[in-house]
N, C-alpha and C positions, 0 to 999 in steps of 0.2 A: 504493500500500500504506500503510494507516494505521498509526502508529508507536504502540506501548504503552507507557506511562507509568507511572513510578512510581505507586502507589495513592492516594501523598500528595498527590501534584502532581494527580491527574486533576482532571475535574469530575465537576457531580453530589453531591447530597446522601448524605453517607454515615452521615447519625447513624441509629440504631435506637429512642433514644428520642425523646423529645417535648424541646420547650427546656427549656433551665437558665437564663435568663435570669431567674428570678422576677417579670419584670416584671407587674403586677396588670391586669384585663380593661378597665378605665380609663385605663391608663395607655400600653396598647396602641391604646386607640380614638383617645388624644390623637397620640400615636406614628403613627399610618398615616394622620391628618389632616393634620399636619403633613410627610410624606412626600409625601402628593398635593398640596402645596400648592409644594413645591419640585421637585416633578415630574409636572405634572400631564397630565391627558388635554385635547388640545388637537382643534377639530374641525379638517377637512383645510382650509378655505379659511385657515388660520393659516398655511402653505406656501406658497413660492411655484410657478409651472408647473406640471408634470403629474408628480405623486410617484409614484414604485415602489411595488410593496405593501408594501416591503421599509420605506419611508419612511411611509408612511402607519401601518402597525402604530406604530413607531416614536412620532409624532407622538399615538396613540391611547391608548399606555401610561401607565400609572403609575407612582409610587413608592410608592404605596400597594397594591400588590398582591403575594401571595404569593410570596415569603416574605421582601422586604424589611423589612417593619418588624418578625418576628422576628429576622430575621437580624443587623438593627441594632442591636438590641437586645441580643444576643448578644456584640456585639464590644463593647457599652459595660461589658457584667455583667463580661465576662473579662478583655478589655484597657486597661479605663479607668481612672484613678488613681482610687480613694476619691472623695473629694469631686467630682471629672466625675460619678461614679456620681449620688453623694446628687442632687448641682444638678440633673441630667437628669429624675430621677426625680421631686424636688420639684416641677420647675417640668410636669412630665406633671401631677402628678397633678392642682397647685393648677388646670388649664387643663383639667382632666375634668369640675370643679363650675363652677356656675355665677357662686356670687360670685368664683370665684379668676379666673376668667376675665373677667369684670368689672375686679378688681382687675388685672386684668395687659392688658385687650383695650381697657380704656376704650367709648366711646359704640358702636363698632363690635358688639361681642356683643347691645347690644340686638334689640328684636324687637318690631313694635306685636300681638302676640300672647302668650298666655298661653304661659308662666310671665315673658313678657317680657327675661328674660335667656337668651341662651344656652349652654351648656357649649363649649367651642371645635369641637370635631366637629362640632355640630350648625350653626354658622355658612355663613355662606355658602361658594363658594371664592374670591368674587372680594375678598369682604372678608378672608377670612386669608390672602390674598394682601398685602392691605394691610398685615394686623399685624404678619407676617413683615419688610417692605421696614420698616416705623417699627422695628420690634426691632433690625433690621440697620444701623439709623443710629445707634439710642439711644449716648448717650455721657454716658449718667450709672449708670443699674445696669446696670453691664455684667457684671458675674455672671449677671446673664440672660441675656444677647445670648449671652454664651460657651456658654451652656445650648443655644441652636438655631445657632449656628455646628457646636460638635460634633454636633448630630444630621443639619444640611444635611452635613458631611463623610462621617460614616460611612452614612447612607442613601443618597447618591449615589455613593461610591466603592461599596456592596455593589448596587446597582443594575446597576452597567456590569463587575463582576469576576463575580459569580454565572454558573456554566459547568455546564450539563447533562450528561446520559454520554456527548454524544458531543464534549463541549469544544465547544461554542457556545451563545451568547448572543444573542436574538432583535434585539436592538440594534444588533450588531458588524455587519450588513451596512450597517443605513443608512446607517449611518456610516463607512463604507470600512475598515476594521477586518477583520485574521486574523491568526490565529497559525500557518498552515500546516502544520495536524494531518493532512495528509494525505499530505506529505510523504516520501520513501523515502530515507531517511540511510542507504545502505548504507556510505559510508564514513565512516560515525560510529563510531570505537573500541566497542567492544561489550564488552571487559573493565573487569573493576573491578581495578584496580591498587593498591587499596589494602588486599585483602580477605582478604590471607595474616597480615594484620596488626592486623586489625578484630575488636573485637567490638562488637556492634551491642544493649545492654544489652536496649532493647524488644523484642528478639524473642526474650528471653533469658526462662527461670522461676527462682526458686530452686536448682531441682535439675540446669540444665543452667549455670549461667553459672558455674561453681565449674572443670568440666568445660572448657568454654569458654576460660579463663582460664590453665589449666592448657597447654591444648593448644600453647597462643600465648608455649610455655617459659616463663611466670610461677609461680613458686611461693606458692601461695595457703592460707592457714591460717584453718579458720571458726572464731569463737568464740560458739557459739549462746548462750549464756548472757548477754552484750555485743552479739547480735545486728548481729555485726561479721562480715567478709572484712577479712583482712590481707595485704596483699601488701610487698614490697621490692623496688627498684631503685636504681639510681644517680642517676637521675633523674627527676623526673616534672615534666610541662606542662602548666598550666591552659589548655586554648584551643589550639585550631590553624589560627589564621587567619594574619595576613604576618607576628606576631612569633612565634608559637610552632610553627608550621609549619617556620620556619629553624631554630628553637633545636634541636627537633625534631630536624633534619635533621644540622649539624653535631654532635650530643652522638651522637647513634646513629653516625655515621659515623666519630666517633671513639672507638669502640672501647666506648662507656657502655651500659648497658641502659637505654632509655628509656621510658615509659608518658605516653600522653598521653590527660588528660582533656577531652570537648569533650560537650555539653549538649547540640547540634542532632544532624542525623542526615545519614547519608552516604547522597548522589547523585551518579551521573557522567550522563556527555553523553545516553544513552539514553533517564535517566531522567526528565528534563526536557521540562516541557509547553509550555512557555512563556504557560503561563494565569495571569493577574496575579491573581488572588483564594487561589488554593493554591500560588502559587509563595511570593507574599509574606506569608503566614501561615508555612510552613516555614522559610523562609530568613531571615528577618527578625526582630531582637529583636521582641519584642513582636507578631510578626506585621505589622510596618509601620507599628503605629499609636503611636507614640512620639512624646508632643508634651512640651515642657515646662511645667512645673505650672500657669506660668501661660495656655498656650497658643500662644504667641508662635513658635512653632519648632515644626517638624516634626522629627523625628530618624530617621534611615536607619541601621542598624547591622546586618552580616553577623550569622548565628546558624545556621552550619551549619558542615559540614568542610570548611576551607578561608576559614573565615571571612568577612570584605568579601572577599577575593580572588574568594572562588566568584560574586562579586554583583555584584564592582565593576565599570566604565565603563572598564575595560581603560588609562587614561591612567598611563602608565610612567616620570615625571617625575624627575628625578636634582635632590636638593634643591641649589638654589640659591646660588650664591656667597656672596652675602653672608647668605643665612641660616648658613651656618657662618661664617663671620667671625665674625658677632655671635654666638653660641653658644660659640666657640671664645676669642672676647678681652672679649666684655663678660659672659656667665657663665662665663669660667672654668673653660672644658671643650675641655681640649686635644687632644681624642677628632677632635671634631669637625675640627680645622684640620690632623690629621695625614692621612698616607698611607694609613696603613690603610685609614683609613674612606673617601678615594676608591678602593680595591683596593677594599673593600668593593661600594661601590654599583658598581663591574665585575663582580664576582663576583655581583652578583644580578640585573643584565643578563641576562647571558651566561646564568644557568639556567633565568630564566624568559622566555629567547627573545625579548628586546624589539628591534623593530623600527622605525625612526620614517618607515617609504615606507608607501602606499598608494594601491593598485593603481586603486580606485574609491571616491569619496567620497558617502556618503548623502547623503538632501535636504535636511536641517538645515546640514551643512557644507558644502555646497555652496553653502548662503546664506548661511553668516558668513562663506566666503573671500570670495563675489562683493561683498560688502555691504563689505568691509574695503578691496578692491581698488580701488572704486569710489570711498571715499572717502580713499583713500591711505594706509591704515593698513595696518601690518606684520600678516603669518597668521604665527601660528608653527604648524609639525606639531608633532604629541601623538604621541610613542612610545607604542605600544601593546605589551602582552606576548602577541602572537600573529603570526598571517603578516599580512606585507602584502595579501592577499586577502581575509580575513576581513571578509566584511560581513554583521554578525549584528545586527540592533538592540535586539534580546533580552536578552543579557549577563546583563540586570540579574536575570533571573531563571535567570539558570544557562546556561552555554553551551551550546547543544548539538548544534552539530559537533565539540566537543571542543577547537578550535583555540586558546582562552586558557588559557594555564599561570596560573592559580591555586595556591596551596600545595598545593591536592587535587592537582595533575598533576604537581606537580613536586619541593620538597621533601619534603612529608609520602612520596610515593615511595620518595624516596629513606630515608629516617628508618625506613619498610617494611623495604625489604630490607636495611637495617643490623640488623633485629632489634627493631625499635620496635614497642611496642602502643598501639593506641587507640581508647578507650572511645567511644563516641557513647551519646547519651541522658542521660549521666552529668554532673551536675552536682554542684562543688566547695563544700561548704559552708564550710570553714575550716582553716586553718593550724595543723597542730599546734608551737606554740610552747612551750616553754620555757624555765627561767630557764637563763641563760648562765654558770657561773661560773668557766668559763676561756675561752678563744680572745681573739678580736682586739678585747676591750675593748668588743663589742657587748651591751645589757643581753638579749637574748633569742636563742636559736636555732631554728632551722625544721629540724622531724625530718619533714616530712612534710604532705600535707593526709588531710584526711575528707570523701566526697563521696555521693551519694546517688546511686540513678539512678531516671527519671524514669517506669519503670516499676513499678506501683501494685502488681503480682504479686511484685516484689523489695523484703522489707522490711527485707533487713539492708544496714546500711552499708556502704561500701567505706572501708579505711584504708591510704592506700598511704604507705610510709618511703621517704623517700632521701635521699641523702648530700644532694643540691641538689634544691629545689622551687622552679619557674618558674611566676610569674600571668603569660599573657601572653591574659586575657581583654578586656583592648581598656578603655578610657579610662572607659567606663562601669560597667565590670563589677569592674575592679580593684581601687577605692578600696573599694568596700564589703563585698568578703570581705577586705580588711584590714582593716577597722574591724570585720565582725564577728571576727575571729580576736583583737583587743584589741591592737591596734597602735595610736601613740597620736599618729605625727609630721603635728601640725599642717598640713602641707601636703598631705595624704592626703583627694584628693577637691577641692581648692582644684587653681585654677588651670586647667580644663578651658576648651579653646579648641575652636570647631565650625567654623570656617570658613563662619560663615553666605554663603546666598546670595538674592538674589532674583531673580525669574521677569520675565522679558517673554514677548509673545506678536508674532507676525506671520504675515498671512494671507494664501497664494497660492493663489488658482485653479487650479487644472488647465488649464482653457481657455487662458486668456493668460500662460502662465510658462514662463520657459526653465528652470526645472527639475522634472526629471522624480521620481517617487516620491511614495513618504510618510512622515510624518513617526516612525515609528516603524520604519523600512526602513536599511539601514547600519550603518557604524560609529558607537559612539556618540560618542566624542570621538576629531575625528581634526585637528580644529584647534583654534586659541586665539588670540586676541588682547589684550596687555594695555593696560589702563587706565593712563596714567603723568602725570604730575602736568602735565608742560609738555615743548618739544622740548628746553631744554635740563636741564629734570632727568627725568633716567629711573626716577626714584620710581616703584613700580608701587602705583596705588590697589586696583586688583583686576583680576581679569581675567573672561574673557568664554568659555564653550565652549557647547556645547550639552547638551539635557537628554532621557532617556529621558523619555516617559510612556505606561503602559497609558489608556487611557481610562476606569477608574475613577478613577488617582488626578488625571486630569487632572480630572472631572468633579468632583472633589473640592475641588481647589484652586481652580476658576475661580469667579470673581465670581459672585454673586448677585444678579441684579434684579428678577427675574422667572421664571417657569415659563416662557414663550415663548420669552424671549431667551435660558434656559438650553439650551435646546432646541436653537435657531438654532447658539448656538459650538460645540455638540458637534457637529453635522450638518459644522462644520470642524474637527473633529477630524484628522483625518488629513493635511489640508493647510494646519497651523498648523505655526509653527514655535517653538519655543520656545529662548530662549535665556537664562541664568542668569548675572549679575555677583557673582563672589564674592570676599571677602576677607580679608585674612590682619590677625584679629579681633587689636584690644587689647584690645578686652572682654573678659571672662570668666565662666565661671560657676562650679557646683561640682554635684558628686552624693554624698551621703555615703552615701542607702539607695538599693538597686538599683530604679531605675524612676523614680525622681525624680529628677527635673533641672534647677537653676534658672539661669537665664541672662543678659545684661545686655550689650547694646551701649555700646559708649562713644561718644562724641557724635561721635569722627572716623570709628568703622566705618559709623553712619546717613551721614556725608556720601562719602564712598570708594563706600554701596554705592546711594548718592543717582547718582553721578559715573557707577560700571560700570553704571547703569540707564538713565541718558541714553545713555550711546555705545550699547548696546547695540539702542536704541531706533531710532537713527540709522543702526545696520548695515544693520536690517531694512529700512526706508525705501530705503537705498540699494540694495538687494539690488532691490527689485522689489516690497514688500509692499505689498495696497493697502488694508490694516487694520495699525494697530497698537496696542497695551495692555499694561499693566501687571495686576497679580492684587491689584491694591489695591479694597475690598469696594465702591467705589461703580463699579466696573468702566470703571475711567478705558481710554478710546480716541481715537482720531481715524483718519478716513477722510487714507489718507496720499497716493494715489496724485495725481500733480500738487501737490501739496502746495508751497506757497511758504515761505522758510525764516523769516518773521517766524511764519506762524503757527503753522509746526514749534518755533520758540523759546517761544513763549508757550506752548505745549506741554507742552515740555520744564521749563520753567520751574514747570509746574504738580505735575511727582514729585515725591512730598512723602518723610521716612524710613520705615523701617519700625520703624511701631508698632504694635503687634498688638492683637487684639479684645480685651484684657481693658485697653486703655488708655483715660482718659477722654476719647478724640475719636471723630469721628464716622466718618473715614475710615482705615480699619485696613489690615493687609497681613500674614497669614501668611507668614513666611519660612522655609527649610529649610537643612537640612545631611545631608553624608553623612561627613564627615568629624569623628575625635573624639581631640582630642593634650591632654598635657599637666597630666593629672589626679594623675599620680604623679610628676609633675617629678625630671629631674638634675638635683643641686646638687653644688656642691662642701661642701659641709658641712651637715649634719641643720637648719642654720636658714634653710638656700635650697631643700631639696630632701627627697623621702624616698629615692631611692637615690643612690649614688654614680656616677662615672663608668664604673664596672665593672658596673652596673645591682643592684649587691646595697644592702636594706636599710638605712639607717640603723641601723633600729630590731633587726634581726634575721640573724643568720648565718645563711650558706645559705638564704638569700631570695631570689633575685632577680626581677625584672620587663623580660620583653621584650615590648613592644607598647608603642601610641601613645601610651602614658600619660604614657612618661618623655621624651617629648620637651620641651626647655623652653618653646618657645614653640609658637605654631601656624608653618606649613612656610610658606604660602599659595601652596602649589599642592598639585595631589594628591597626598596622604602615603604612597602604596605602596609607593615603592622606598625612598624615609627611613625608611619603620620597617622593611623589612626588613634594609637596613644596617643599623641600628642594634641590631637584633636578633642580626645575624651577626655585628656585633664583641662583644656583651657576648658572645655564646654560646661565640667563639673562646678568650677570656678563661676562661671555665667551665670550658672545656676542657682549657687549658693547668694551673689550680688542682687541677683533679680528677688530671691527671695526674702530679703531683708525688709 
């Protein structure tokens, strides 16, 4: 029996119009050349043995064919920062004429026929083949290069995520590739548990959400003249992902009227497809495509109810000893070193079910235990916040057997039936502040926010009052509706740590491997091993787990050499394994406007995530892989199987840092994050921090901020269960002020 999907999540095209991309009939023809040239039609003896049809199609396609290089196109119009847009589009156009192409293809565009030059389209394939692989080396205008880096990412991630009506993609066989749409989830929860408590703004008009609003015991006041809604509460919550999901939970529970605003839309276990193209458009800021200005980083951020919880990699990690030491005695935040806050991280155990057994371990972890064992390195288990049976490799796009307690399943719940509302579609524009001229010596006060919702048919504002106003929209989203609200504390936006990581790859046959599955099949993090500086200091450089990937965004992130060879690693798609070295960053960046984000390794995070690339490298080898590589652009590998360890060293020796395509060398490395802390830093005083220990303002009474923001440093490890502590102590705190 095939399962029904939320409408959002399906496949299949659903626009009624024509594109919006404005891209020009030139700059489309440059566009679907340059798509067939990164993915092109190969004949069969390119194969080796005797292909399935399944493979042969495969091998015959394009990336120039309908409807990828619109659809490319689409994602650069609407999700690209500014200037990605312009570069894309300049360097299409300049590559549609003939001198531009000239100017940018050199001796290749020629032609010993008239008009002697040609426009890039019209070139051969074998030679914009060549101009591609010189682009992708260049390391002097690298504004160019960044120019077909992004169109190689978003044309082959929309290549391998593009899903028909019946959620398949002609690709996904040859490549051993499902999503198991055919599945019968009878014991899949079938209620919405949030939905006595919901309003769902987009399916709302004018004349029903007043109604709506109403029903949901809000008292709501229109002021058509201010083309306002006024509502009042005790409390309201920007965001309900791991900090505003608790804050949520604890204020409702203790006796407060609570309203909480969240931008994305609500799905439970039902509704999920697990089709990587409309899972991660819905769920994902930005739709998944969030890189930073310069390039250099990928960024993964929750954008639904339930936040990173409804998205994240299930890993249930209780922050670190001596990360609170240091929090606690070198910032000066006695929060951290007290009792509380370990009752705390029990008390968010305990509700969201975290478990650290499991029953059956996927393919991916079954290679980094054997690969650690072999080489005498310690596995740690990864608590996870589900049962120890749960083997879903999915997560990432929404669970859906229902078995991770995310904020959707468990606090936001409970926040429900204490009497909490919450807006979905609704997006917070700003802070209603005020000048202060009595309370606790703070120059402004917070009466409230003003928020919008994202539905086009509702044109008046929402104005919601309350005594306390909670941003707990996550590390990226925070700093900048306090900066647009006119909050002024210097460290607002400073100080954001990502936890970067980088990728290895390792490839096992089916034929000759003692491990069964695929790589996208199991838990996703169900082990760990860390990186430590030497046996006798237990310094951890970074640590080691493994990583989801759909096969667009694998196809995305992997190296580029060729059209053939790109062909060849996807064909190992399913029996690669990938594994991620990440680390708990000095560097830092900042975000002041929402979508920009600029970032900056410090010379110890390049060598730490130098260190977790090598071991990580070395697992796979030991595990049994008989390929291994890194996702650095010249597609560094070696044949490892028998491998001797001088040439394994000289190998090893050859991972270079990650510096990304917009730097002036020739050998680059996209690197990612899913994690986002410390944008809104605690301090002990307005000149280390913008909130206090209690998470309120600096700058503003009845502010406060629970989510990853105000964490002071990065965790390094995954930050789930530290911001929901940390969220459950400011909130208890709230609690106990409101009720005085």
């Amino acid at each position: 029996m095939r399962r029904e999907y939320h409408q959002l999540l399906r496949g299949g095209r659903r626009r009624e119009d024509k594109y919006s991309h404005g891209f020009s009939s030139g700059e489309m023809l440059s566009l679907g050349s340059i798509c067939e040239v990164l993915f092109p039609p190969l004949p069969l003896n390119s194969t080796e043995g005797h292909p399935s049809e399944a493979v042969q199609r495969f091998y015959q396609s394009s990336g120039s064919q309908f409807p990828v290089p619109d659809e490319a196109a689409e994602l650069v119009a609407k999700r690209g920062l500014v200037e990605a847009l312009i570069l894309v589009r300049a360097v299409l156009l300049i590559l549609s004429t003939r001198l531009g192409t000239l100017l940018l293809c050199g001796s290749l565009s020629l032609s010993n026929k008239w008009p002697f030059i040609n426009n890039f389209s019209s070139i051969s394939l074998e030679k914009r083949e060549k101009i591609l692989q010189r682009w992708f080396r260049h390391s002097l205008l690298t504004p160019i290069r960044l120019a077909f880096v992004y169109i190689k990412f978003l044309s082959l991630y929309t290549f391998f995520t593009l899903a028909d009506e019946n959620s398949q993609n002609p690709a996904w066989e040859a490549i051993g590739y499902h999503t198991n749409t055919d599945e019968n989830h009878s014991k899949v929860p079938k209620e919405r548990p949030l939905q006595k408590g919901m309003v769902e703004t987009m399916q709302e008009t004018e004349s029903t959400l007043v109604q709506s609003l109403t029903q949901k015991g809000l008292e709501v006041i229109e002021l058509p003249e201010q083309k306002l809604y006024k509502i009042k509460c005790d409390v309201v919550v920007v965001g309900s992902g791991c900090g505003g999901g608790v804050a949520a939970a604890v204020l409702a529970g203790s006796g407060h009227k609570v309203v909480v605003l969240e931008k994305g839309n609500y799905f439970t276990a039902t509704d999920y497809s697990s089709l990587e193209g409309p899972s991660m458009n819905q769920l994902f800021e930005s739709g998944g495509v969030l890189p930073t200005v310069d390039g250099n980083m990928m960024i993964l951020a929750g954008s639904t109810v339930g936040g990173g919880s409804a998205v994240n990699w299930s890993a249930s990690i209780k922050t670190p000893n001596s990360v609170l030491r240091e929090w606690a005695e070198d910032h000066k935040l006695p929060l951290f070193g007290s009792s509380q806050y370990l009752s705390a991280m029990d008390a968010v155990c305990e509700r969201i079910g975290v478990t650290d057994s499991c029953t059956e371990e996927g393919f991916q972890n079954q290679v980094l235990r054997k690969g650690c064992e072999n080489l005498g390195l310690k596995v740690h288990i990864v608590p996870r916040n589900s049962s120890e049976n749960h083997y879903c490799g999915s997560c990432s796009y929404g669970c859906r057997s229902g078995d991770k307690k995310g904020t959707d399943s468990t606090w936001l719940v409970d926040a429900v039936n204490s009497g909490a509302v919450i807006l979905t579609g609704c997006k917070a524009e700003k802070f209603l502040l005020k000048k202060n001229s009595h309370g606790r010596g703070k120059r402004k006060k917070c009466l409230g926010v003003i928020a919008r919702t994202l539905n086009k048919t509702i044109r008046n504002r929402i104005q919601i009052e309350a005594k306390v106003t909670i941003s707990a929209c996550g590390s990226l989203l925070t700093p900048p509706l306090m900066i647009s609200s006119g909050l002024k504390n210097k460290h607002i936006g400073q100080n954001l740590h990502l936890h970067p990581v980088a990728m290895v790859w390792g490839y096992f046959p089916e034929f000759n491997s003692e491990f069964k599955g695929k790589s996208y099949e199991g838990g996703i993090i169900t082990s760990m091993n860390k990186v430590v500086s030497s046996e006798e200091d237990s310094q951890v450089r970074a640590i080691i787990e493994t990583a989801a990937f759909g096969p667009g965004s694998f196809a995305a992130l992997c190296p580029w050499e060729s059209g053939l060879d790109m062909k060849r690693r996807i064909m190992k798609y399913a029996r690669t394994v990938h594994l991620f070295a990440m680390v708990r960053d000095e560097g830092f960046g900042k975000v002041k406007v929402e979508g920009r984000i600029s970032y900056n390794l410090s010379e110890n995070d390049k060598e730490n995530i130098k260190a977790g690339v090598r071991q990580a490298l070395r697992i796979l080898i030991a595990a049994g892989a008989v390929e291994v590589g890194t996702y650095r652009s010249d597609g560094q590998r070696i044949k490892s199987k028998g491998i001797k360890e001088k040439e394994l060293e000289e190998f090893l020796n050859s991972v270079s840092g990650a510096e990304g395509p917009k730097a002036l060398v020739e050998k680059w490395t996209v690197t990612g994050t899913a994690h986002q802390m410390g944008s809104c830093r605690m301090g002990r005083s307005e000149k280390e921090g913008v909130v206090d220990e209690n998470g309120e303002g600096w700058e503003a009474e009845s502010l406060f901020v629970c989510d990853g923001s105000v964490l002071p440093t990065a965790v390094g490890v995954n930050p789930m269960i530290t911001i929901q502590s940390t969220a459950y102590c400011i909130s208890k705190k709230i609690a106990e002020s409101l009720g005085k």
